[in-house]
N, C-alpha and C positions, 0 to 999 in steps of 0.2 A: 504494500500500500504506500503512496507517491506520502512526504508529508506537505501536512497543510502550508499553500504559501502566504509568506509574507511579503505587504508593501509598505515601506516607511514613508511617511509622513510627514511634509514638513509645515507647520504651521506658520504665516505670517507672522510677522510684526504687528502690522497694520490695521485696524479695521475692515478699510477697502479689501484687503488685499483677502481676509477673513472673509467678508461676503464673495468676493470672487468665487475663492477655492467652494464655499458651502453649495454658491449657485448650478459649480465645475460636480461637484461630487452629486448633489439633487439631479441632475441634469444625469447622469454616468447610472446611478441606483433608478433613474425612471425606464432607461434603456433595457438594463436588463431585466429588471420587472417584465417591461416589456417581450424580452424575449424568453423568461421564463412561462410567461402564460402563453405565449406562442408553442414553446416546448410541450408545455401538458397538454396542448389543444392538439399536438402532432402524435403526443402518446396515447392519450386516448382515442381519438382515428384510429391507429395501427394497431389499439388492444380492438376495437371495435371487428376492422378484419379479420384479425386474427379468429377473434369467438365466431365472427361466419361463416369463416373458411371453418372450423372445426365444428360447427353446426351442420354445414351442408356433408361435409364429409361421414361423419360417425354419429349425429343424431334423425331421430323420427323427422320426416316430410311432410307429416302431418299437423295441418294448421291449426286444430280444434285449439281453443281457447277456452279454461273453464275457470280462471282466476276470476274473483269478486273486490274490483277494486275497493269496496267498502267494509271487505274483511280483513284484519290486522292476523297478522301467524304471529303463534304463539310457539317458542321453541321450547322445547322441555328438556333440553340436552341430550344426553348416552346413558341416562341412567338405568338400571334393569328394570325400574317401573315403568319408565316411560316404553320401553319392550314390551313388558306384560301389557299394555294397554294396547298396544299397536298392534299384539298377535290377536286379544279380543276383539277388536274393531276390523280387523280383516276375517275372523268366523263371523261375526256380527253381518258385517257385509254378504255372504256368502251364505247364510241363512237366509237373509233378506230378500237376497236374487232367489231361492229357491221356491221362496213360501210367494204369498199374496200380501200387498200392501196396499192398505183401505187410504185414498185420498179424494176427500170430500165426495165419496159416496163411490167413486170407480174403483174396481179394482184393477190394479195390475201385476201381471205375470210375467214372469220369465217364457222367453219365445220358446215354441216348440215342444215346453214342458209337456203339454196332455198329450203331445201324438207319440204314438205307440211307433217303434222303429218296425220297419219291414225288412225283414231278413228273409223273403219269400223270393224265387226267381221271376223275372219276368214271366207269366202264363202261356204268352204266347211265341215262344222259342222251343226250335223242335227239339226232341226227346229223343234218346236214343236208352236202350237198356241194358245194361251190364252185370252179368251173376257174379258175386265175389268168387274167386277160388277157395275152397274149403281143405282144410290138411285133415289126414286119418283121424287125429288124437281127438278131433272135434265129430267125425262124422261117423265114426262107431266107439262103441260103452265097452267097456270092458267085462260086463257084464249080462250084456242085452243081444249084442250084436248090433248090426247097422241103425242109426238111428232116422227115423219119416222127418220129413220138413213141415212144418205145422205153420210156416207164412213167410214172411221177409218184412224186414225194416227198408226206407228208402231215406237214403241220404239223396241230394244231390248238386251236382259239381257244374260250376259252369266252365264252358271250355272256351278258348280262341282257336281259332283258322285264318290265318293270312287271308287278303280277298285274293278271290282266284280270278283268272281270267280264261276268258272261253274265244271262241271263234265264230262266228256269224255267217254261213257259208252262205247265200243267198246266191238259186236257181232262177236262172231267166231262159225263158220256156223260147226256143226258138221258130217260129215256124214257115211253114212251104208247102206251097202247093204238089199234091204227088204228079211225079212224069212231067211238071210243068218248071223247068229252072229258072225262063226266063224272067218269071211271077219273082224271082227273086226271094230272098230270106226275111221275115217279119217277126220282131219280137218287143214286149212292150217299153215305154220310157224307163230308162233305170233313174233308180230313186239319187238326188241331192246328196253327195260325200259333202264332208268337214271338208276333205281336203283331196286330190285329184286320186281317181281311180277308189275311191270311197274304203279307204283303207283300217281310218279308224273311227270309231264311232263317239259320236257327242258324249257319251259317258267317260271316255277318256281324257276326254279336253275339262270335261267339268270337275271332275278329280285330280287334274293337274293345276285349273286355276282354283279350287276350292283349296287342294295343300298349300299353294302359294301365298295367296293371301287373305287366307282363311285362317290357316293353323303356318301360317309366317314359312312353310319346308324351301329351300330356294332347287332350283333343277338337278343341280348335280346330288344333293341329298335323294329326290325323287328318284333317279335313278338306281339305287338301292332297293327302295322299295318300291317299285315293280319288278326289280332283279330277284329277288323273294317270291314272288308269286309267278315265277317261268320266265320273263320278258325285260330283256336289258336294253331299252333304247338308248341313242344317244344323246347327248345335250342338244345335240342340231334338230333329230328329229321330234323331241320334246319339244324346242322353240316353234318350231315350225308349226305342230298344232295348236298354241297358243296364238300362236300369230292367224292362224287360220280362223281360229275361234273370233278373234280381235277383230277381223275385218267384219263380223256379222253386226257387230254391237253400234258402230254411230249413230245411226239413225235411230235408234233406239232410247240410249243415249240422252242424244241432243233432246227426244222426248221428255225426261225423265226431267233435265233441266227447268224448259216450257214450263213444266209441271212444277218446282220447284219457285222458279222469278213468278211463275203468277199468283202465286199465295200471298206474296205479299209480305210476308215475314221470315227473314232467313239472319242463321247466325253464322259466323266466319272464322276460321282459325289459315295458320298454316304454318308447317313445318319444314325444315332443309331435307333434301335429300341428293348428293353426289349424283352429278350427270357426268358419262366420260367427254372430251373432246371428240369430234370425227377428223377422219386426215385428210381428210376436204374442205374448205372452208364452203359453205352452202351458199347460193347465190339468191340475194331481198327479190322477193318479187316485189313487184310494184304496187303501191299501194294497198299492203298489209303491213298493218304495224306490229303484227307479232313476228314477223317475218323479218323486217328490219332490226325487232329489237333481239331476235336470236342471230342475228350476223353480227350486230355490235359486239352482243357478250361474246361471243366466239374470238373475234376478229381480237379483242382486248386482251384473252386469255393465251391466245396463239403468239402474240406481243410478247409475252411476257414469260413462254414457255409452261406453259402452266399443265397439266395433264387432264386437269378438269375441270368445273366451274359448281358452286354450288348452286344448285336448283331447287325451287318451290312447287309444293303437294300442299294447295289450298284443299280446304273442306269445307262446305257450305249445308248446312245442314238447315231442313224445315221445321220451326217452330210452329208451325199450324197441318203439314204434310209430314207423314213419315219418311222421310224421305231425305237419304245421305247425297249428296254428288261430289265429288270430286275433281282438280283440274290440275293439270300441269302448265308451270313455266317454268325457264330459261335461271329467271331471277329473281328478288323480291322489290320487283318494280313495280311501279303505283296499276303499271299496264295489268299486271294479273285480274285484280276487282275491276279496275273500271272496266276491262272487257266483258268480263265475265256480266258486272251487271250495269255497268252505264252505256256500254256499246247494244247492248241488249234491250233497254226503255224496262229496265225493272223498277217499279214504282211501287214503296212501301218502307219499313222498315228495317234497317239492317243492325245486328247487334253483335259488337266486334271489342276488340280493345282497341288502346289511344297510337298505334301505327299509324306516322303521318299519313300513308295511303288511304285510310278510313277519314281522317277529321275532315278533309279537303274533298271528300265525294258528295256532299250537301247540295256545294258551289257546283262542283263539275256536272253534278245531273240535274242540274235549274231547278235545286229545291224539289226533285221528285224522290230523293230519298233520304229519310232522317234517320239519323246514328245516332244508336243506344251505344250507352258505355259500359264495362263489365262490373260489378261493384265486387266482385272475386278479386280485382285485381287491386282496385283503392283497398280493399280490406287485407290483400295478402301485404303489401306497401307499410301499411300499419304493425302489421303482426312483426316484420323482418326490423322494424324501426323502433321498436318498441323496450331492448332492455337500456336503451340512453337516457328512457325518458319513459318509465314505466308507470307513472299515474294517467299521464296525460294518452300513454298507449290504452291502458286500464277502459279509459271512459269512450275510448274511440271504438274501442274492440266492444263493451259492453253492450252501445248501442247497435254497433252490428249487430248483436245477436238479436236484440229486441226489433230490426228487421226482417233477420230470416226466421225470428217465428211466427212472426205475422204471416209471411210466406207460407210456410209452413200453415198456418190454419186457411190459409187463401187458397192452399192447390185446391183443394175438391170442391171447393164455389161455385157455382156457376158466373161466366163472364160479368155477369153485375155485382153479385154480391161480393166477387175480387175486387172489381175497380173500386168499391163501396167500401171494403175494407183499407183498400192501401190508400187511400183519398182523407180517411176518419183516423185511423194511428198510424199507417207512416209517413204518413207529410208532417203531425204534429215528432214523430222521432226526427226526418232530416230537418226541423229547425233547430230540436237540441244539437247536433252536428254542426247548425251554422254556428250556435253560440259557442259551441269550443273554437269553432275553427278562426272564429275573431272576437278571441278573448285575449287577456296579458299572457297566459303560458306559450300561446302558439306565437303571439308577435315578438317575443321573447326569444326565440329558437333561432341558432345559427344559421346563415344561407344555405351553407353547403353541409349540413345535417342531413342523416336521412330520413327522420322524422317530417324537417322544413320539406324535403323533398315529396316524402309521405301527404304533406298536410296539400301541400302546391299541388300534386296532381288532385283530388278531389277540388279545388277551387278552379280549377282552368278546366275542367268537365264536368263541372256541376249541373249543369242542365242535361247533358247526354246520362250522365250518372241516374237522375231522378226521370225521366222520360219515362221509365215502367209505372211509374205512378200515375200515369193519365190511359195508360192502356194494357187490357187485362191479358191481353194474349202475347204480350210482352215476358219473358220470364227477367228478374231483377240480376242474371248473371249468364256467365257464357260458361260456363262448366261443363255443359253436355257436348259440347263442339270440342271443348279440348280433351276431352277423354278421347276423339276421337282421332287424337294426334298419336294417339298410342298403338293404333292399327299402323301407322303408315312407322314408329320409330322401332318397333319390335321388328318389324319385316324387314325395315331397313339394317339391323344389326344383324340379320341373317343374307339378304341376299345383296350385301352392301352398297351398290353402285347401280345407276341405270347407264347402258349403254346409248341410246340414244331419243332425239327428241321425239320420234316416233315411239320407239320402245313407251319412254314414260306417260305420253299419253294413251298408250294400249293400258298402263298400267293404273292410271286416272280412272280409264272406263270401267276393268274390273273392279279396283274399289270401291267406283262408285255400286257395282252389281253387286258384291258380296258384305257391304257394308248396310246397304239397305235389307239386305236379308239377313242378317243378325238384328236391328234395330225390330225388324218386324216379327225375332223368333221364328225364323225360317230355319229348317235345314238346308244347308248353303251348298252342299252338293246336289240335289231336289232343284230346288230353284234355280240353279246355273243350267243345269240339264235341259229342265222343263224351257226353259228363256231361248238358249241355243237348237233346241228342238223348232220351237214356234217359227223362229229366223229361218231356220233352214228349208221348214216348207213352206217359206213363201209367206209366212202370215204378218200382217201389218195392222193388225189388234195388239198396239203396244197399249190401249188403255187394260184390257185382260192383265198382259203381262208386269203392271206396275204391282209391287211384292205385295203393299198392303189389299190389294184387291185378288192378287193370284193365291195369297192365303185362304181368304174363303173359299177359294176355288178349289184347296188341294190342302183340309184340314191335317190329314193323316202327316204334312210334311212340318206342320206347327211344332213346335218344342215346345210344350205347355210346362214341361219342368222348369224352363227358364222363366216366363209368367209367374209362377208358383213363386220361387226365388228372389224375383225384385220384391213381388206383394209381401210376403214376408220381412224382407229388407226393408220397405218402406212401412208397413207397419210398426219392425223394433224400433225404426228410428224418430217414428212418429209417438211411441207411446214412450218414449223414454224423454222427448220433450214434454212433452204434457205434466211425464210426472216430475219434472224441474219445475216447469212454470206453475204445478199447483202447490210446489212446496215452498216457493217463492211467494204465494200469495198469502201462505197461513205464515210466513215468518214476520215476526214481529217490529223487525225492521225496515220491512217493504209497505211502509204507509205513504 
């Protein structure tokens, strides 16, 4: 350790000379004052990253928030009583979840408690019958001689079988006139192949894009598993039927869209996904702007020796339609939306987060479409900003939640009595929001805090933020659009890269196909079939084959265990608010 320094001192004679020095030395002690609150202002920043970087790394991602900024902790220390109280209050707890708990006349249970598990096999899977082998020591007496069978017990076992594959031989009957040649050979139309000389059939191509980006498999895995069941194609001839598949779907497709922009309410996400370079550079046509703006990104990447360029997988998902689509670009230029819906005349609502390309489409589509803001995102903003400044996090988080329960009692409403609710308590909750937000703690807050950061965006989207409040078919966030970034991020860590512009928009459309049949509880191999079927003879009843309409049509293909599943879900998570907000209401400090 260095020793402390010293500086001598020489004091005037003087007076003057004594104020001098006082004013030299005041002036010198203001300085470093000064740069010592600079200093702590730089340490606490870098402890700040520090706890995020080690947040994001090794703790939960989950935002739930269940702190009561008006409850004081009490710390009891290490002592073994304070143990003994903590192992009671966790049986306590644990009793409590098992039994029934009476609040203000409801009760509530633990989910699932009364159903009875089934350990029964499916009934309708065939049966096959097997006799055990029986040894001597069991099947004669030592005594008796041979012993009689008097019944059998029946266990039984489920099995698996790889899928098999078969071969389709289809006979075309040729015919001819007898003794007559010149009548020539007549046999009837041969049916519509996937692909030339009708080699492989629609079930293959729907198992190839249902592994794909259904259950995320990318080609070269598939080829294993069809190498299991007899049949090793190659990765070419797999593309190929994919691609074969691809070419059926546009018009199809571009319906689905139609279907989507005229509803009138659509929300929007979108994610990166690696596009590689081509060794060509493509040539603009004229007068397409998607066209020019894939030459630039190209042409800029080629400059710079670049191998690829990062590309965008928008999701636009119907809030009033069931209904997912999908689209590919180049880049995350403002050109992706506005083509999608301002080149289009879609007029309605769009609810997106604060991406320059969303604030400025109001302007660009002459006021035909208004942007909703995500309040996911102003609350996630809070949550991440909140241990610098944890009271003032405390009450911002708190009103959130007295939001989403409102919400929460507003889904199953009918459209009035939603508007009628978020009109009556959460317009009077977002003006407690305004009074924090220009109150002394918030004008008080550093610029570059990420609190002030926190507090700013809610104030510069304050109107997009509250816009659910004037309409009921608005949902108050975009949560459901981003879940669905996890179809296109999970696939993408399996089949890493799309090879080309084309490739990613083949890859657009099936998303768009196998995303809406999940969202609708399809069986997503069923419905690609059934889809690529219709296309192939010809048929242009794309309103039949929209998923939510081709379900009634093709009940047995519904996954009703996935229905089951959400209602359940949204049940525990509805009665587990309820019984917060009724305990909340009998507590004595909620007056």
């Amino acid at each position: 350790m260095l020793p402390p320094m010293t500086v001598e001192l020489h004091i005037p004679d003087t007076v003057a000379g004594c104020q001098t020095l006082i004013t030299e030395l005041t002036q010198v002690i203001a300085e470093h004052q000064q740069k010592i609150v600079s200093l702590e202002q730089q340490v606490q920043t870098q402890q700040l990253e520090i706890a995020e970087l080690f947040r994001r790394a090794f703790q939960k991602r989950s935002e739930r928030y269940i702190q009561d900024p008006g409850q004081l902790s009490i710390d009891f220390g290490q002592t073994p009583e304070a143990a003994d109280a903590a192992a009671g209050l966790a049986e306590a707890v644990v009793e409590s979840q098992a039994g029934a708990i009476e609040v203000q006349g409801h009760t509530r249970r633990k989910q699932k408690a009364d159903k009875p598990r089934n350990e029964q096999l499916p009934a309708h899977l065939p049966r096959y019958e097997v006799e055990l082998s029986v040894l001597d020591d069991v099947r004669f007496c030592p005594e008796h001689g041979e012993r009689k069978i008097i019944g059998h017990d029946r266990t039984e076992t489920l099995e698996f079988e790889r899928p098999k594959l078969r071969v389709r031989v289809t006979l075309i009957p040729k015919f001819a006139c007898a003794d007559k040649a010149a009548c020539g050979v007549k046999e009837p139309a041969r049916p519509q192949g996937l692909v030339e000389g009708n080699r492989f059939d629609t079930s293959v191509a729907a198992e190839i894009i249902s592994a794909k980006y259904g259950y995320h498999q990318p080609l070269y895995r598939q080829q294993d598993w069809f190498a299991g069941s007899g049949w090793t194609p190659s990765r070419s001839t797999l593309l190929n039927i994919v691609s074969a598949a691809g070419d059926l779907l546009p018009q199809f497709i571009d319906y689905l869209r139609k279907e989507l922009r005229s509803s009138g309410y659509i929300g929007t996400d979108d994610t990166r996904v690696t596009l590689l370079l081509p060794s060509v550079l493509p040539t603009p046509i004229e007068n397409d702007p998607k066209s020019r703006r894939i030459h630039d990104v190209f042409s800029e990447a080629m400059r710079d020796n670049k191998p690829s360029v990062t590309a965008r997988m928008w999701a636009y998902r119907g809030l009033t339609v069931p209904l997912n689509v999908f689209d590919f670009t180049v880049s995350r230029h403002r050109d992706g939306a506005d083509e999608f819906l301002v080149a289009n005349k879609f007029k309605g609502k769009l609810l997106a987060d604060c991406y320059s390309a969303y604030q400025g489409i109001s302007l660009r589509s002459d006021s035909q479409i208004e942007r909703a803001a995500c309040n996911a995102h102003a609350r996630r903003k809070i949550f991440e900003a909140r241990d610098n400044h944890p009271l003032l996090g405390a009450q911002l988080l708190a009103l959130y939640r007295e939001l989403y329960d409102i919400e929460d009692r507003a889904r199953d409403l009918p459209a009035e009595g939603r508007l009628s609710l978020r009109m009556q308590e959460g317009e009077r909750v977002w003006e407690r929001v305004r009074a924090v937000l220009d109150g002394e703690t918030a004008a008080k807050l550093m610029p570059k805090e990420k609190m002030s950061e926190a507090l700013g965006y809610l104030r510069n989207h304050w109107d997009a933020l509250r816009l659910y409040l004037t309409d009921p078919w608005l949902p108050s966030d975009n949560n459901d659009v981003e879940q669905l970034m996890k179809q296109v991020a999970i696939g993408r860590k399996n089949w890493l890269f799309i090879g080309s512009v084309a490739a990613g928009e083949r890859a657009a459309n099936f998303l768009t196909l196998v995303s809406s049949a999940l969202r609708n509880d399809l069986d997503v191999y069923d419905y690609v079939k059934g889809v690529l079927d219709a296309l192939l003879s010809g048929s242009r009843d794309y309103a039949a084959l929209r998923p939510d309409t081709w379900a009634k049509t093709h009940p047995e293909s519904v996954r009703t265990y996935r229905q089951d599943e959400r209602r359940d879900r949204v049940d525990a998570k509805r009665t587990r608010r309820e019984f917060r907000r009724a305990q909340q209401k009998e507590s004595p400090d909620s007056s």
